[in-house]
N, CA and C atoms as an extended XYZ file, in Angstrom:
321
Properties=species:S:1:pos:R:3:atomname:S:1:resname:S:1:resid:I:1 pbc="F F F"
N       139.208      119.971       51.687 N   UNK     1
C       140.515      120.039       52.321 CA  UNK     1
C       140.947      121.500       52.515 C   UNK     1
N       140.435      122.414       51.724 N   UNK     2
C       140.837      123.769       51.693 CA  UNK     2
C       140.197      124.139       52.525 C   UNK     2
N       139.067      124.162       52.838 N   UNK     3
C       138.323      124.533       54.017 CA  UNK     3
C       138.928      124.069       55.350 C   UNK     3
N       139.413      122.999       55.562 N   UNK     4
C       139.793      122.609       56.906 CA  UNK     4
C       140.964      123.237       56.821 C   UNK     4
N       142.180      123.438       55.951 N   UNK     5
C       143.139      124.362       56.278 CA  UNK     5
C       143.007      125.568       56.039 C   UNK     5
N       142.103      126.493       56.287 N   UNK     6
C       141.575      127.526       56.312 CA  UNK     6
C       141.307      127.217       57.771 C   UNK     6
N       139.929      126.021       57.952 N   UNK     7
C       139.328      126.657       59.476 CA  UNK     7
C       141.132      126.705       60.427 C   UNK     7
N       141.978      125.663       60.117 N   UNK     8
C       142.991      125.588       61.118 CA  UNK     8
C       144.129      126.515       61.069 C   UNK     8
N       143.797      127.650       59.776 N   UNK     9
C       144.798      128.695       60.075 CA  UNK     9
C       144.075      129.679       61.375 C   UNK     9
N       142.709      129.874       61.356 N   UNK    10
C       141.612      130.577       61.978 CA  UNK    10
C       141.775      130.649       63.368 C   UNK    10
N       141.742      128.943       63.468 N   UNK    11
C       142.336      128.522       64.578 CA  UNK    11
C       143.369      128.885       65.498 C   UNK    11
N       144.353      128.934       64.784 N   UNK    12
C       146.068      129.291       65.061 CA  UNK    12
C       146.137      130.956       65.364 C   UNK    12
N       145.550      131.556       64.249 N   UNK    13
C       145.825      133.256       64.169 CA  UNK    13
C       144.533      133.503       65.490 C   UNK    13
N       143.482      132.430       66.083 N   UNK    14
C       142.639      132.626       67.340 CA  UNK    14
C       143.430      132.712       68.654 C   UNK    14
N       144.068      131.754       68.136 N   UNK    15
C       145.158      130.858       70.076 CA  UNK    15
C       145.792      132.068       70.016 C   UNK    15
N       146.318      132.812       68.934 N   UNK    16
C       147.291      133.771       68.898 CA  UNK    16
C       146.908      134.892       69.678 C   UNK    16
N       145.867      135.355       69.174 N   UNK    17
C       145.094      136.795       69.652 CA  UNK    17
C       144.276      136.272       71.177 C   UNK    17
N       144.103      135.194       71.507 N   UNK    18
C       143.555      134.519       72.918 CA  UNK    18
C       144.725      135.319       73.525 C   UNK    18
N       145.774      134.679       73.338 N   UNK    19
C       147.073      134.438       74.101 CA  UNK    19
C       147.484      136.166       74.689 C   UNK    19
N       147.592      136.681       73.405 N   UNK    20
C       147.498      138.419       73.833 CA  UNK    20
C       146.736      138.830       74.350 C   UNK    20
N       145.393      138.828       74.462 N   UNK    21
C       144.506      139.265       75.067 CA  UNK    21
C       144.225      138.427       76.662 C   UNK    21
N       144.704      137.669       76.921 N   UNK    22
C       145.197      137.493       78.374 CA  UNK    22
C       146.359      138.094       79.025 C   UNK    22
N       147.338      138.150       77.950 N   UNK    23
C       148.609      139.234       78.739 CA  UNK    23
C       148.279      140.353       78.763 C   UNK    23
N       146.887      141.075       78.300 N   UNK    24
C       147.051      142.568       78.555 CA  UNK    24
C       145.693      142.396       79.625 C   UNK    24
N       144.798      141.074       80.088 N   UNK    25
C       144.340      141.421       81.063 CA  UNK    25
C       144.500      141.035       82.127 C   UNK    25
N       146.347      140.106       82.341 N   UNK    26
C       146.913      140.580       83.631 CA  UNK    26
C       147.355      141.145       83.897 C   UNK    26
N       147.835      142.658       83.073 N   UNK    27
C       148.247      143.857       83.649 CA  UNK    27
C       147.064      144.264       84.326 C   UNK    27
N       145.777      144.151       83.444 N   UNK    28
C       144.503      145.155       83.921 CA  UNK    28
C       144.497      145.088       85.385 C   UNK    28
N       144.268      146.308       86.258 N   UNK    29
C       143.592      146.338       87.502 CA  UNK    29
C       142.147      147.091       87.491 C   UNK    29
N       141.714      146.933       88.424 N   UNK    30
C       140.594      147.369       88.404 CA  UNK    30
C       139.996      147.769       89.928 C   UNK    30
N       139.463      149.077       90.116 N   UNK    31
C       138.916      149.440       91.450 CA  UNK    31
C       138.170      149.409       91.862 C   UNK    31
N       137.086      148.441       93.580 N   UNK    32
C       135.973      148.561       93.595 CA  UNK    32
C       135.755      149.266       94.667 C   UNK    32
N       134.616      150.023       94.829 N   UNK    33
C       134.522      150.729       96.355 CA  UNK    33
C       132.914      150.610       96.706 C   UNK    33
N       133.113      150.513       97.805 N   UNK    34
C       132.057      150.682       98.975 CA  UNK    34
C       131.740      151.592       99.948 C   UNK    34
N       130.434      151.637      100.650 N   UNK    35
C       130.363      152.685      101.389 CA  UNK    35
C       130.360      154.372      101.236 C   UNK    35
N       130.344      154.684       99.672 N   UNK    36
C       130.332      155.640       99.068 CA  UNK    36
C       131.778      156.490       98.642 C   UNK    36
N       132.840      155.279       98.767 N   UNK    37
C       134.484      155.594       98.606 CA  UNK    37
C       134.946      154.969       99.709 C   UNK    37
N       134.239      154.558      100.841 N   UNK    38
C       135.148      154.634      102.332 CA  UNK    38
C       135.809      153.312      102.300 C   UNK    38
N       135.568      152.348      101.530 N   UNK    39
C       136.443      151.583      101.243 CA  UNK    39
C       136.283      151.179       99.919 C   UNK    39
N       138.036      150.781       99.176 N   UNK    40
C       138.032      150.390       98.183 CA  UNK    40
C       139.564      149.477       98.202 C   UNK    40
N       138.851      148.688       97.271 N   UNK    41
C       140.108      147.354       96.845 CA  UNK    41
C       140.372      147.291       95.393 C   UNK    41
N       141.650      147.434       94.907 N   UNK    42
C       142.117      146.920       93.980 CA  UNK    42
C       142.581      145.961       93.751 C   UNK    42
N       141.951      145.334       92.544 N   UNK    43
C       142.238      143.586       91.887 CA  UNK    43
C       143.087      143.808       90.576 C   UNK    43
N       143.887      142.936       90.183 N   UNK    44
C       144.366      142.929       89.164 CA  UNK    44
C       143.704      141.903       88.570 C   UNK    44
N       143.968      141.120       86.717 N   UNK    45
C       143.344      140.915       85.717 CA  UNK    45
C       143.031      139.307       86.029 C   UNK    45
N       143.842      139.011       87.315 N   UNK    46
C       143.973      137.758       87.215 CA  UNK    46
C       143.330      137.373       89.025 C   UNK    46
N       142.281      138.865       89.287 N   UNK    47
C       141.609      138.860       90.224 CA  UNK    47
C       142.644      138.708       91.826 C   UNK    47
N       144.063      139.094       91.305 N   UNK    48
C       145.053      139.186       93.195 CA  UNK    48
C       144.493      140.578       93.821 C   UNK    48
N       144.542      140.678       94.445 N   UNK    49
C       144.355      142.013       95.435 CA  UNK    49
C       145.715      142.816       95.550 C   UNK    49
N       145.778      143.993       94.845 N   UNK    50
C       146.904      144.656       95.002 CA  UNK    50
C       146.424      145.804       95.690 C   UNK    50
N       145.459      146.608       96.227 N   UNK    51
C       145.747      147.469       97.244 CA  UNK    51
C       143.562      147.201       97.977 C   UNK    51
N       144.121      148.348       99.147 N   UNK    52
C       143.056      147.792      100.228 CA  UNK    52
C       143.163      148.912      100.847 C   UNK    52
N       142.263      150.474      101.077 N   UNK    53
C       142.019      151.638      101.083 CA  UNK    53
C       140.789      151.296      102.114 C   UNK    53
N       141.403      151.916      103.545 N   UNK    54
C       140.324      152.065      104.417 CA  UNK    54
C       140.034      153.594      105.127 C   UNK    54
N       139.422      154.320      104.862 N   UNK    55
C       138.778      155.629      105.477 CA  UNK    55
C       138.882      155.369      107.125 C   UNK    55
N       139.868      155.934      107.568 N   UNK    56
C       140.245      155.962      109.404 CA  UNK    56
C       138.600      156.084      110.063 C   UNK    56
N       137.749      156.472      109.191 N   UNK    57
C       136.544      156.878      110.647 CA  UNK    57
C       135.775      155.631      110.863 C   UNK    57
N       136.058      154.650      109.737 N   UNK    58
C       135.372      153.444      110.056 CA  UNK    58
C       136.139      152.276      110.546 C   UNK    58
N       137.263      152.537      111.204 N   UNK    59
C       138.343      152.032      112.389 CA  UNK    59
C       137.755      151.954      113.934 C   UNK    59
N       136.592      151.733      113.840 N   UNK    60
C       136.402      151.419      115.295 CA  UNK    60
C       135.638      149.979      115.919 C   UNK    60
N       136.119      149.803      117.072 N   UNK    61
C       136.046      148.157      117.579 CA  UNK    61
C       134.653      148.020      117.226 C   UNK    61
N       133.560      148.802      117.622 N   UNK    62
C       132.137      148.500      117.367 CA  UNK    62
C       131.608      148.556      116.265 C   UNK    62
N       132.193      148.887      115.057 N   UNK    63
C       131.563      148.435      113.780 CA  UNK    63
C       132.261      147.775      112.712 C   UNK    63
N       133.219      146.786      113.538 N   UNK    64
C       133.420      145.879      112.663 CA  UNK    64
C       132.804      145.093      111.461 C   UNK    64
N       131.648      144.559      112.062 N   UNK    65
C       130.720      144.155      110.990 CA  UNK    65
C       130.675      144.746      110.182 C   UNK    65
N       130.675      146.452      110.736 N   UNK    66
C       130.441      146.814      108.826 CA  UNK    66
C       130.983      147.273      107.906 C   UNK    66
N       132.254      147.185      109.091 N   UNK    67
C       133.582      147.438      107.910 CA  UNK    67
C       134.156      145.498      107.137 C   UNK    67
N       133.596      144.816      107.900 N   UNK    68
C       133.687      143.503      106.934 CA  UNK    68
C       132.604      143.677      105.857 C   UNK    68
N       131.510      143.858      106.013 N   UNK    69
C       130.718      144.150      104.892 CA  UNK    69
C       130.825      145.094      103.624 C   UNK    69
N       131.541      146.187      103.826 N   UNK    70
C       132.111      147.149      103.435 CA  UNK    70
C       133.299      146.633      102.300 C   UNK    70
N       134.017      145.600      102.749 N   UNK    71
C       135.468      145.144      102.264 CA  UNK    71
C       134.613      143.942      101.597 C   UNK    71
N       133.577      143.593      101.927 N   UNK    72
C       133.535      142.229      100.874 CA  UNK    72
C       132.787      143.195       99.902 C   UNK    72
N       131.791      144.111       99.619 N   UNK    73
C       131.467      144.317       98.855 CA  UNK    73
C       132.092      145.150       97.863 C   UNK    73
N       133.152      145.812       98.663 N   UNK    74
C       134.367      146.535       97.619 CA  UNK    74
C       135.333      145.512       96.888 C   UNK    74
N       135.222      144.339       97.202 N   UNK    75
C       135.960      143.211       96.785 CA  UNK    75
C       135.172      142.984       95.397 C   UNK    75
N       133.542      143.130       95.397 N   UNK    76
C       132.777      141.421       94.432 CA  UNK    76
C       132.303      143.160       93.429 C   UNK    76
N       132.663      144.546       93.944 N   UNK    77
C       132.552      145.457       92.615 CA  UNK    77
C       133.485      145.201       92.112 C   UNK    77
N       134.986      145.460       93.021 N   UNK    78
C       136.276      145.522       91.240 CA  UNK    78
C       136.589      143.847       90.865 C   UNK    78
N       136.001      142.861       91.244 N   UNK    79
C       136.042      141.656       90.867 CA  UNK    79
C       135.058      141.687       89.532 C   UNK    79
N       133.478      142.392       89.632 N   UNK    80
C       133.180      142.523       88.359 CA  UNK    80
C       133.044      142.984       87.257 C   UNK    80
N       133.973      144.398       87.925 N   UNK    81
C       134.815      144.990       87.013 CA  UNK    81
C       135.663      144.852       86.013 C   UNK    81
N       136.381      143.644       86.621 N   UNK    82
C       137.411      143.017       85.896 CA  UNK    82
C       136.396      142.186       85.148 C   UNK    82
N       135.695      141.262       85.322 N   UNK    83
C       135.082      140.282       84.994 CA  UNK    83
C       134.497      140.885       83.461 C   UNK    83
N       133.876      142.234       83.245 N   UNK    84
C       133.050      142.860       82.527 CA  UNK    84
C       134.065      143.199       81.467 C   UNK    84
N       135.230      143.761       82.049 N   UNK    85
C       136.601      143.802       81.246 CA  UNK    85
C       136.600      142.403       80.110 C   UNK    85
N       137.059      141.461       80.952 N   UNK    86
C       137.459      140.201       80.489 CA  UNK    86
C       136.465      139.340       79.108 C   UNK    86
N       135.227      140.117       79.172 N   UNK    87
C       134.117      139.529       78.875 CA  UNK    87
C       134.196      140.311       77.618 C   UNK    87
N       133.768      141.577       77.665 N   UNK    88
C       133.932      142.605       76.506 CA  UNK    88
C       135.804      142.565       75.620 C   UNK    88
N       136.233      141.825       75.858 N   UNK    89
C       137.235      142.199       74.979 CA  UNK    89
C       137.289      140.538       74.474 C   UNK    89
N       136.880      139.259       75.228 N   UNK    90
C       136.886      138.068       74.755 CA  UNK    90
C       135.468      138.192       73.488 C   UNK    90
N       134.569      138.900       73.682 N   UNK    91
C       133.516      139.386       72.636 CA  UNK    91
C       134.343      140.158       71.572 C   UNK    91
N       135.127      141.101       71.819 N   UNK    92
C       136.052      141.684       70.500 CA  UNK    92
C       136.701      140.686       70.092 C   UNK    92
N       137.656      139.831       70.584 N   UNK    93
C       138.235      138.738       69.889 CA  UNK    93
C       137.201      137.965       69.045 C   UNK    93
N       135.902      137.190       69.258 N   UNK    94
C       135.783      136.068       68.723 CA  UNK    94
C       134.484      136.887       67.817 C   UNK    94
N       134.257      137.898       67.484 N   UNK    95
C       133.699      138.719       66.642 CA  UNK    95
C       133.561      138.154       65.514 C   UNK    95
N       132.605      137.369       65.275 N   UNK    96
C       132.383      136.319       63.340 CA  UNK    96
C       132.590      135.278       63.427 C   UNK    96
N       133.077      135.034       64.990 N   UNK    97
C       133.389      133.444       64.652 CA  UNK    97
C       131.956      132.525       65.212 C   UNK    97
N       131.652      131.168       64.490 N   UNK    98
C       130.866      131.036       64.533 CA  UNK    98
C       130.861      129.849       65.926 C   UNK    98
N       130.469      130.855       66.978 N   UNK    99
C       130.840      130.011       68.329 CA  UNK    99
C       129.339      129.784       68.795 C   UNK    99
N       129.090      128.431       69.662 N   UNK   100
C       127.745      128.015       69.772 CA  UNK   100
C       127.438      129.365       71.395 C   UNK   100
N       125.934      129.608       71.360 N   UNK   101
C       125.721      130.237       72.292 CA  UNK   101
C       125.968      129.342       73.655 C   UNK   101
N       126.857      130.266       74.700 N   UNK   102
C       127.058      129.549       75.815 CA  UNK   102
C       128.009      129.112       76.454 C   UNK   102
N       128.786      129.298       75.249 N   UNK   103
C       130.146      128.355       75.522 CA  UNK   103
C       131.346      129.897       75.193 C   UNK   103
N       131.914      129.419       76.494 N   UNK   104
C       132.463      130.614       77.036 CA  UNK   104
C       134.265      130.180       76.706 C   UNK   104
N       135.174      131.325       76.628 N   UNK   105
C       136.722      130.889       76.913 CA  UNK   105
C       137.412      131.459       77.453 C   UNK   105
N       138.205      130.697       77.802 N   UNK   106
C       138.779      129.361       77.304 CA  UNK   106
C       137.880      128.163       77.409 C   UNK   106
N       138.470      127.227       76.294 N   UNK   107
C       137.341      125.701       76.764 CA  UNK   107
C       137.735      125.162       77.549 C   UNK   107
């Protein structure tokens, strides 16, 4: 019985430190760029797009394509930016706990 109210304080003081460690990674933003700077997008923690940085010389009708290419791939860097964020600090949280390989959180 002592053991199970042990694991369920573990529990509680877990949801706790979960709970914080999601409010500080929807402040997080994070910057990705493409094209060697010429474009870059900022995501915040909860992956919105808060800014979108385009270099004027790649403003022209005929290379659209590769200014769409340009913007998706400045998109899926600070997307895994954040992602790498999110990952490394959910690894500081659950540090000893004895979680099965694989199983990721939230459940």
């Amino acid at each position: 019985m002592k053991d199970l109210l042990g694991l369920m304080g573990k529990a509680k003081e877990m949801q706790a430190k979960f709970q914080a460690m999601q409010d500080e990674i929807a402040t997080l933003e994070a910057t990705g760029q493409a094209g060697g700077g010429l474009v870059s997008i900022t995501l915040t923690g909860k992956f919105e797009m808060r800014a979108l940085k385009i270099d004027p010389s790649l403003i022209k009708a005929d290379e659209a394509e590769i200014l769409e290419d340009l913007i998706l791939a400045a998109h899926n860097d600070a997307k895994n930016k954040v992602e790498q964020v999110m990952q490394e600090k959910t690894k500081a949280l659950t540090a000893g706990l004895p979680i099965p390989p694989g199983m990721k959180l939230p459940f």
